[in-house]
Residue, then its C-alpha position, 0 to 999 in steps of 0.5 A: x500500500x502506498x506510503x507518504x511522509x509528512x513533517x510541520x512545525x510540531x516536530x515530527x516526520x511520520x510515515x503514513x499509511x494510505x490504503x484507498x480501498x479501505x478509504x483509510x490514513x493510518x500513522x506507522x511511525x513517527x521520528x522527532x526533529x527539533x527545531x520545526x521540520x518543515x519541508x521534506x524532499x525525497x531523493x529521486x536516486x536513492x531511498x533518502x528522504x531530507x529534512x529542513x529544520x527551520x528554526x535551528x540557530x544560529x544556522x539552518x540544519x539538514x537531516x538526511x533519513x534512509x527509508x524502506x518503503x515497504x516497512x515504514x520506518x526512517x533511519x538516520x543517515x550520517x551527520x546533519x549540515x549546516x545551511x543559512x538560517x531558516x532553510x524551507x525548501x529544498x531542490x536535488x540536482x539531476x545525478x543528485x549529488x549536490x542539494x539546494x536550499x531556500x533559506x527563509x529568515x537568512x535571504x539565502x540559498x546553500x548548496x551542500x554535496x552529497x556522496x554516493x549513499x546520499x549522505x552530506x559531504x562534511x565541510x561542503x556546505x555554501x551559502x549566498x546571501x542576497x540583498x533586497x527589499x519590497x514595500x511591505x515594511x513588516x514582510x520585505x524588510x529584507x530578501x526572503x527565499x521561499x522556495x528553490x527549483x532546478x529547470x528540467x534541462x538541470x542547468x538553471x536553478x531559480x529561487x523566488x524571494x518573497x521579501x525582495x519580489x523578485x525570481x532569482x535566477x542561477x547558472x548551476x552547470x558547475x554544481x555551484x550556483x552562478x548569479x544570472x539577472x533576476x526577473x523582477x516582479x510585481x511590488x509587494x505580490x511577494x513570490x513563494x512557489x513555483x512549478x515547472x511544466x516541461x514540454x508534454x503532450x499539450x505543450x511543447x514549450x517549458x512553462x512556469x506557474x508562480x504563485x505569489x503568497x501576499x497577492x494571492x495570485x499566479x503568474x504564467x511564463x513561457x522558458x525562454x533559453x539561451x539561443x542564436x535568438x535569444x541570448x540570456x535565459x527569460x522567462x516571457x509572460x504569458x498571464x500576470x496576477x490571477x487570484x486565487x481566492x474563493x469568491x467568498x473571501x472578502x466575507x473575511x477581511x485580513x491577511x490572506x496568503x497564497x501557499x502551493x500548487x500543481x498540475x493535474x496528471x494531464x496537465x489541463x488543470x492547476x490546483x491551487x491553494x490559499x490560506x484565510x486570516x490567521x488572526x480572523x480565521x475562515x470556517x475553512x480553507x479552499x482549494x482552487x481549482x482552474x481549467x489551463x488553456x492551450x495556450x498555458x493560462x488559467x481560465x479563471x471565470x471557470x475555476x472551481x473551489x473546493x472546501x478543504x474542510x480544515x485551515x493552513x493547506x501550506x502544499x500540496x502533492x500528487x502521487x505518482x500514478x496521478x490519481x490521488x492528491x494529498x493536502x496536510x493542513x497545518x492549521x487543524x492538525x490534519x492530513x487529508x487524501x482526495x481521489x482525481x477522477x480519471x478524465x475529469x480531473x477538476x473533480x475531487x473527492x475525499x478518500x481519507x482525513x487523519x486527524x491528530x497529525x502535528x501541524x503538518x506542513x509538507x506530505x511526499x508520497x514514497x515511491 
């Protein structure tokens, strides 16, 4: 039966059990990590799963577990590493011997080396930080790295910086990443997430989807990469600045955010989700759902809302073979699986809701 690991701010990472024709969630094992685990990413090359401890001081720590996906249980790999402070995001290069971080509270991104079992490289660890501001004066008083992804030709990292509303864009051929000019975006939208769609049946082009947390929307661009025409890389703008909030979110006035997203299996929709007031709080939050035109952009006059029955949907992830989708929600201390419907994947339903999982902020599906 399927496996996944969530991790959040009450210090745990678990090991769940799915099993969709029981319709049930079950927790297996649970491991303690100080210091706020807040995101997760497995390793595509090895059973190795990392860990970001968010709140370590004064430098970010990594923990790297092995894991059996057949036996449910996580086992420490080696030594931590140190990274910029804040570290909550994490991205692995192609042969995946090199890892990169997003250092939230240190503006930054580190880049530590991996050996052949998966575990750090003791000393190799490398931190840029960054310089930058937005106008939010209590948000962007400085950079604010959200999240890191390498592009799917595994020569460019792209790291978006919430407190400097920018995308910053790195050369990563040699392993080290090498500054290249940052795409500057909207001030105050605050960039958290992307998702990368590289070329597949409906596209041939290389699309990126940014959702931006303060403006609760997403911005669609076409990759455009070094060529005889072009000779920097760009990204060209397809759609700027679609909300993503439910109709009904001006019934409760305050600071919404913008959190995760993906692309359905086919990728003829996006899912979406956003995050109500936490000082006036929502009954619940909602996953947006939008139909994506030929073309890449979202349709949003036909987006649909989902009621997620529970607040803080802080990411989102699909399973491998596409048909189930996995929500924790941080806010109500709950996970919760809903089933894609084959063929009409603006549909969801769910399968399974576990409660009593510590502020889950981050759910991977083992393979």
């Amino acid at each position: 039966m399927p496996r996944l690991i969530t991790s959040g701010y009450g210090g745990d990472v678990d090991v769940l059990q799915f099993d969709a024709s029981a319709r049930s969630l079950t927790k297996e094992s649970t491991t303690t990590v100080p210091d706020a685990p807040t995101w997760s990413t497995l390793s595509h090359t090895r059973p190795v799963v990392y860990v970001g401890a968010e709140f370590a001081e004064p430098d970010g720590l990594l923990h790297a577990f092995s894991y059996d996906a057949q036996g449910g249980k996580l086992n420490p790999l080696g030594d931590t590493a140190k990274v910029g402070a804040g570290p909550v995001h994490i991205a692995l290069s192609p042969d995946g011997r090199r890892l990169y971080t997003a250092n939230y509270s240190g503006g930054s991104v580190s880049t530590v080396e991996l050996d052949a079992e998966g575990k750090f490289v003791a000393g190799s660890e490398q931190t840029q930080a960054f310089k930058g501001t937005g106008p939010n004066k209590e948000r962007q008083e400085a950079p604010h790295v959200h999240g890191v992804y390498v592009d799917p030709t595994g020569k460019y990292l792209l790291a978006a910086d919430l407190g400097s509303d920018v995308l910053r864009v790195f050369d990563i051929s040699s392993g080290i990443p090498s500054s290249l000019p940052s795409i500057t975006l909207p001030p105050g939208n605050g960039p958290r997430h992307l998702f990368i769609s590289p070329p597949r049946a409906r596209s041939d082009r290389t699309l990126i989807y940014l959702i931006e947390e303060m403006g609760n929307t997403i911005a669609v661009f076409e990759v455009e990469y070094p060529s005889d025409k072009q000779a920097a890389f760009n990204l060209k703008k397809i759609q700027r600045e679609v909300s993503v909030l439910p109709p009904d979110a001006k019934d409760t006035p305050g600071a919404w955010t913008a959190a995760e997203l993906c692309l359905s299996p086919s990728g003829a929709f996006l899912y979406a989700t956003n995050r109500c007031p936490v000082d006036n709080p929502a009954p619940y939050d909602t996953l947006t759902i939008f139909p994506v035109s030929a073309s890449g952009a979202l349709v949003r006059p036909e987006a649909k809302f989902l009621n997620l029955e529970g607040r803080g949907p802080r990411h989102i992830a699909l399973s491998k073979d596409g048909r189930h989708l996995v929500v924790p929600l941080e806010r109500t201390s709950e996970v919760v699986v809903y089933e894609v419907a084959q063929g009409r994947e603006d549909e969801l339903t769910e399968v399974a809701r576990l409660k009593g999982v510590n502020q889950p902020t981050c759910a991977v599906w083992l393979p």
